[in-house]
C-alpha positions in Angstrom: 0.0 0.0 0.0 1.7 3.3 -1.3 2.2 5.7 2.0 1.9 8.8 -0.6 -1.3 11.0 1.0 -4.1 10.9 -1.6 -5.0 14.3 -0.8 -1.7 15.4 -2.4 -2.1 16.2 -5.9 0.9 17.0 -7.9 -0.9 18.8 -10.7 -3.0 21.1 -8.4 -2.4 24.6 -9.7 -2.1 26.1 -6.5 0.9 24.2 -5.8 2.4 25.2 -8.4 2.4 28.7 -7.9 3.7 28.1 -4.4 7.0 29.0 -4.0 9.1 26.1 -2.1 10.4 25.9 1.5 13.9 26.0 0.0 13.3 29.6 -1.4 11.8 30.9 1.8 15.2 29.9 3.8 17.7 30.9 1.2 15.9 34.4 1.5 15.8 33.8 5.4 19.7 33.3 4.8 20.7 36.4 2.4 18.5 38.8 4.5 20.6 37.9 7.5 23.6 38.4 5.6 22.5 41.7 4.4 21.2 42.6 7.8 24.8 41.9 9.1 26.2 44.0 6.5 24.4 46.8 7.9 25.5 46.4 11.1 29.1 46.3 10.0 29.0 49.3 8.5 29.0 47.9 5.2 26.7 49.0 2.3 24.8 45.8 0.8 24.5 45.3 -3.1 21.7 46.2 -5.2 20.4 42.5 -5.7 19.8 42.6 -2.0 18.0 45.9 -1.7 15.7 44.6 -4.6 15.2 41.4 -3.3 14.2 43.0 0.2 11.5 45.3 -1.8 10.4 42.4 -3.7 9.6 40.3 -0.5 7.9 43.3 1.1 6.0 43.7 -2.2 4.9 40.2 -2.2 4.1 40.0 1.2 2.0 43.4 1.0 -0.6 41.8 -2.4 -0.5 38.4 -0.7 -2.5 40.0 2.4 -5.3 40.0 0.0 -6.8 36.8 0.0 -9.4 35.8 2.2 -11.0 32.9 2.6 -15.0 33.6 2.6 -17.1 30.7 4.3 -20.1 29.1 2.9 -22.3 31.1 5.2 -20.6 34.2 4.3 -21.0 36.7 1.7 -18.2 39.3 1.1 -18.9 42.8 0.3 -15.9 44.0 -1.1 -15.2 47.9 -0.9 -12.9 50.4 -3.0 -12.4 53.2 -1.2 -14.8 53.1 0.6 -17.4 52.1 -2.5 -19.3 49.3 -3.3 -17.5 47.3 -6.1 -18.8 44.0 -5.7 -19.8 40.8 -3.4 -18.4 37.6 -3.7 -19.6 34.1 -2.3 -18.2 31.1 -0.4 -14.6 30.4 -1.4 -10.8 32.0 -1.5 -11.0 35.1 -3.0 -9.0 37.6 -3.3 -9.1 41.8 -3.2 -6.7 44.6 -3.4 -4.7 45.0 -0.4 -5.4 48.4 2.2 -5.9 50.9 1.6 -7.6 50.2 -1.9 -9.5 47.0 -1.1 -10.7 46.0 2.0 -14.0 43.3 2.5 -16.5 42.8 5.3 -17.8 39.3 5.6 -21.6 39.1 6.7 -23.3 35.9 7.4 -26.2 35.3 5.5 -27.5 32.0 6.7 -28.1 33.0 10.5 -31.7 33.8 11.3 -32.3 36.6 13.4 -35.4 37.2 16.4 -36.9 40.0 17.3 -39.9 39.6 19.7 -42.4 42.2 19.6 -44.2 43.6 22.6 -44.2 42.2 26.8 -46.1 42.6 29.7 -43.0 44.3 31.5 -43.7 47.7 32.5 -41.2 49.0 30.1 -43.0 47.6 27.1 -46.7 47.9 28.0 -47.0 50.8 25.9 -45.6 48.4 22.5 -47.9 45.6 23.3 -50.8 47.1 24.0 -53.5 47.5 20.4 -56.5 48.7 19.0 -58.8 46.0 17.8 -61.4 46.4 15.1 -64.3 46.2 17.7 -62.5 48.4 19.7 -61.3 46.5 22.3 -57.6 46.7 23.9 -55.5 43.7 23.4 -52.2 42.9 24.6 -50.4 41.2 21.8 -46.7 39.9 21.6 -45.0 38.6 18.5 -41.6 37.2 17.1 -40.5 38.3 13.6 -37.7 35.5 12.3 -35.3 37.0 9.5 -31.9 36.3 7.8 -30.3 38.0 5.5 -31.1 37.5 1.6 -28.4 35.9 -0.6 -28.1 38.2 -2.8 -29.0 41.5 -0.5 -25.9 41.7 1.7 -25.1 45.1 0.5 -28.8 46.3 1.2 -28.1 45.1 4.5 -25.5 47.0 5.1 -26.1 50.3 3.1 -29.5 50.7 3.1 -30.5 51.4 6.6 -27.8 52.5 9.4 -29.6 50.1 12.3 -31.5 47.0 10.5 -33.2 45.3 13.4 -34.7 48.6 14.4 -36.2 49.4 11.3 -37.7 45.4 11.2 -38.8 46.0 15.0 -41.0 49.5 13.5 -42.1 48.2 10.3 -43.6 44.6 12.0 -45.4 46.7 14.7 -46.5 48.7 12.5 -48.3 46.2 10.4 -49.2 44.3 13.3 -51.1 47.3 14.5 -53.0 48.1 11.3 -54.0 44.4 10.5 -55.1 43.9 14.2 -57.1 47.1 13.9 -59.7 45.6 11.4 -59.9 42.4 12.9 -62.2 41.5 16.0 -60.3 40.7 19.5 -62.2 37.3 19.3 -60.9 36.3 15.9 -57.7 37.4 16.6 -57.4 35.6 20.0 -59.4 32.2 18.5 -59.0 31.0 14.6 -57.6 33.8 13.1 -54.2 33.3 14.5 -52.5 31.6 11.6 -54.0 34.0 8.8 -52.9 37.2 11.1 -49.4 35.7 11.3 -49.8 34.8 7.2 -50.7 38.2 6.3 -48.4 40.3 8.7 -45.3 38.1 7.0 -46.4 39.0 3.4 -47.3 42.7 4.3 -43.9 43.1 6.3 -41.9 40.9 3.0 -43.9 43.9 0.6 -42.4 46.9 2.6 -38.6 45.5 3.2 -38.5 45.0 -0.6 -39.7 48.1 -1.2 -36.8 49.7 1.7 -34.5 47.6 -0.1 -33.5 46.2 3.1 -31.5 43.1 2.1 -34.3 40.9 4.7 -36.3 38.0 3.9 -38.6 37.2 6.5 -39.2 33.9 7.4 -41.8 33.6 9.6 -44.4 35.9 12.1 -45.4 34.1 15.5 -48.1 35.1 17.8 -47.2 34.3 21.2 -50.0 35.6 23.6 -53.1 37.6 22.7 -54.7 38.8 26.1 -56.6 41.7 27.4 -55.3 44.4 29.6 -54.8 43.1 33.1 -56.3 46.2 34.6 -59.6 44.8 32.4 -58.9 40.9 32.3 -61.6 40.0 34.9 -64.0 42.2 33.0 -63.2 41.3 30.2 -63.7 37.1 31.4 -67.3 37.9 32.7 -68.2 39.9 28.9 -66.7 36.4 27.2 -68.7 34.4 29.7 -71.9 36.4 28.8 -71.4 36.0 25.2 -70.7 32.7 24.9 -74.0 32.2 27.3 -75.5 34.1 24.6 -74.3 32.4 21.7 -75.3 29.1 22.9 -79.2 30.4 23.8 -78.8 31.6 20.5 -77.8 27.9 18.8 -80.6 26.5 20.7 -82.9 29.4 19.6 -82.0 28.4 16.0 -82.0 24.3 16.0 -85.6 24.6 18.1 -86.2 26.7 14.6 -85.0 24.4 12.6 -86.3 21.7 14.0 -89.8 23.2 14.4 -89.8 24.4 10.5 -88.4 20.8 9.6 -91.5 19.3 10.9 -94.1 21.8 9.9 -92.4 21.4 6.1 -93.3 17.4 6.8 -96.5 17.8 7.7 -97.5 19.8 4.7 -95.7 17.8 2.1 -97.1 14.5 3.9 -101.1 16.7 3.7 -100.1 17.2 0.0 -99.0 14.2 -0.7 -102.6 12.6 0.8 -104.1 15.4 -1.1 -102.8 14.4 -4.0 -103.0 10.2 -3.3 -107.0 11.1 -3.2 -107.2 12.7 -6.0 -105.6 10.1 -8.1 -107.7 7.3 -6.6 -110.9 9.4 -7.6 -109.7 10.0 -10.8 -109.0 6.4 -11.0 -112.2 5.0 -9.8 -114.2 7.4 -12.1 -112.2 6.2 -15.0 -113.4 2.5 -13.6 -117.0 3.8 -13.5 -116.7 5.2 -16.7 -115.2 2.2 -18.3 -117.8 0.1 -16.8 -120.8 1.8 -18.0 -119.4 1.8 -21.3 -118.8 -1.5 -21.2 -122.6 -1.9 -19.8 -124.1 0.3 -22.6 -122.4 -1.5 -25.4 -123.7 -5.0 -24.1 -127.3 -3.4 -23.7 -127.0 -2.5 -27.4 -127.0 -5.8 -28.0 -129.5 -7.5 -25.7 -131.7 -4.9 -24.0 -133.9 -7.6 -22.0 -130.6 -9.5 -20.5 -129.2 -6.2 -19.6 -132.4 -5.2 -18.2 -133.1 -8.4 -16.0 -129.0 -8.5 -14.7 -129.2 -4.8 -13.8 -132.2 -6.0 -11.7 -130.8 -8.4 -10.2 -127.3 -7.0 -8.8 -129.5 -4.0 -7.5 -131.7 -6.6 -5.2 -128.5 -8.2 -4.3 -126.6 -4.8 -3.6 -129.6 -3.6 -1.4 -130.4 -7.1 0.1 -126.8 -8.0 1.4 -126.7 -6.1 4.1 -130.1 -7.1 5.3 -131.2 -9.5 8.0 -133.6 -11.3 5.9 -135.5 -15.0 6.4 -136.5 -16.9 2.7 -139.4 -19.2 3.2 -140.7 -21.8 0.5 -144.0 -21.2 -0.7 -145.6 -24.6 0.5 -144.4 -24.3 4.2 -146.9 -22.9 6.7 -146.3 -20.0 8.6 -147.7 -19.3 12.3 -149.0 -16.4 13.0 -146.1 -15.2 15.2 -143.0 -16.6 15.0 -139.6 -14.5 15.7 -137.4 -15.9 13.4 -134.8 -13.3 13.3 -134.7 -14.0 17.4 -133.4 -17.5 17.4 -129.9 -16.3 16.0 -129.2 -13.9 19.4 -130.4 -17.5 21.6 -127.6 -18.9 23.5 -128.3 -22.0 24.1 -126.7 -23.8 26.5 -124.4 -26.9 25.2 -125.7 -29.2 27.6 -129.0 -28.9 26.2 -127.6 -29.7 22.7 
């Protein structure tokens, strides 16, 4: 197994530009030397004056590289100007007093919480609802710097957080003013904190500020304590309210639901009756047709049948005796009586 490091590369560039060790102590060697000759009183050669100002030379443009990390962005300055920014990586700029860089993380994110129930920050937590209650609200804004804003960041506003700290509260304020306490303390938490973010994103693009902002947090949404048990007993009352109200409505409901059953179920008998009528008059109808046709033909048959059914239609419901012509009838005899007799089984 070869004891060469792998990470060694003999054709890496950078290498190749390095000067070796051998260089460094011959120079180490002849500025002694010349150093001596000075103290001796002796005057040293050109070749060693020119060697001097070349080492100081190459130490002086070699103090401009500078290794930017990968959560760093470098804002490189020319007197004092903006020139350009460069990213992660060894990079290099003129050395002072032309160049000089300032490295700025961009990857950190940044809190800034927003109104307290100290004493010294009553005053920044304390809103205006849009039913024109008093609220005490506290927030975090999370930010980071953009990618490609460092210079924003830095140029654009002389104190950064401050400016975040105004601009959130001051879009907190104006969202929380047309919203009710209720909605804001309840389910409209998430849209609040949805709408602050895009509103406060709108206005630090517009700044130029360099700042994307993450995210907005609610933390606490409570009434003033001066007002808090107040406050409890109105929220007690309403919800008492509210829930006479729900059973207000689903007695409503309920009461329209069954009145709405009870006239389709009249309509529908309603309308169950009138096609049986119809039906049964289309029967009669059909019937005596039927009956007028036939008597067409035989007038006497018709006649006699038509007789008949009558006496049997008026007779069946009748209490009614039939007695041959040749039996003899007493006087008296209660016929129809015997059938209301009990008599008794032993007798039978």
């Amino acid at each position: 197994m070869s004891s060469k490091n792998p990470w060694e590369n003999e054709d890496d560039p950078w290498k190749k530009k390095q000067p070796s060790e051998n260089f460094f102590l011959n120079f180490a060697d002849k500025l002694k030397k010349s150093m001596g000759h000075f103290k001796k009183g002796v005057e040293p050669s050109p070749s060693y004056v020119y060697l001097v100002i070349i080492a100081i030379g190459l130490l002086y443009f070699a103090s401009g590289f500078y290794q930017v990390q990968h959560d760093q962005r470098g804002v490189v300055l020319r007197f004092g100007k903006w020139v350009r920014t460069v990213g992660p990586g060894l990079q290099y700029i003129l050395p002072y007093p032309f160049e000089n860089i300032i490295l700025q993380k961009v990857t950190k994110v940044n809190q800034i919480d927003i109104g307290s129930f100290f004493k010294n920050q009553q005053e920044e937590s304390l809103m205006l609802t849009g039913d024109s209650n008093l609220a005490n609200i506290s927030f975090s804004v999370l930010w980071k710097i953009k990618n490609n804003g460092v210079e924003d960041y830095l140029f654009n506003a002389k104190s950064p957080e401050v400016t975040v700290r105004a601009v959130a509260e001051s879009v907190m304020r104006e969202i929380v003013g047309q919203t009710h306490f209720t909605y804001v303390q309840t389910e409209g938490r998430g849209k609040i904190q949805q709408k602050v973010k895009e509103n406060l994103q709108v206005l630090m693009d517009e700044y130029k500020m360099g700042i994307e902002i993450i995210r907005v947090e609610l933390q606490r949404v409570d009434p003033p304590l001066s007002v808090i048990d107040s406050f409890r007993d109105v929220e007690r009352a309403q919800a008492e309210q509210q829930s006479e109200k729900n059973k207000a409505e689903a007695y409503d409901r309920d009461t329209r639901a069954r009145t709405r059953g009870l006239i389709a179920e009249k309509i529908n008998n309603g309308k169950a009756a009138k096609r049986s009528i119809i039906e049964r008059a289309r029967g009669a109808v059909a019937r005596f047709e039927s009956a007028c046709s036939q008597y067409k033909l035989a007038p006497d048959i018709i006649v006699r049948r038509l007789y008949i059914e009558t006496l049997e239609n008026i007779s069946q419901n009748v209490n009614k005796i039939i007695i041959d012509k040749e039996v003899k009838v007493m006087p008296y005899l209660p016929l129809t009586e015997l059938n209301k007799v009990n008599i008794p089984e032993e007798r039978l």
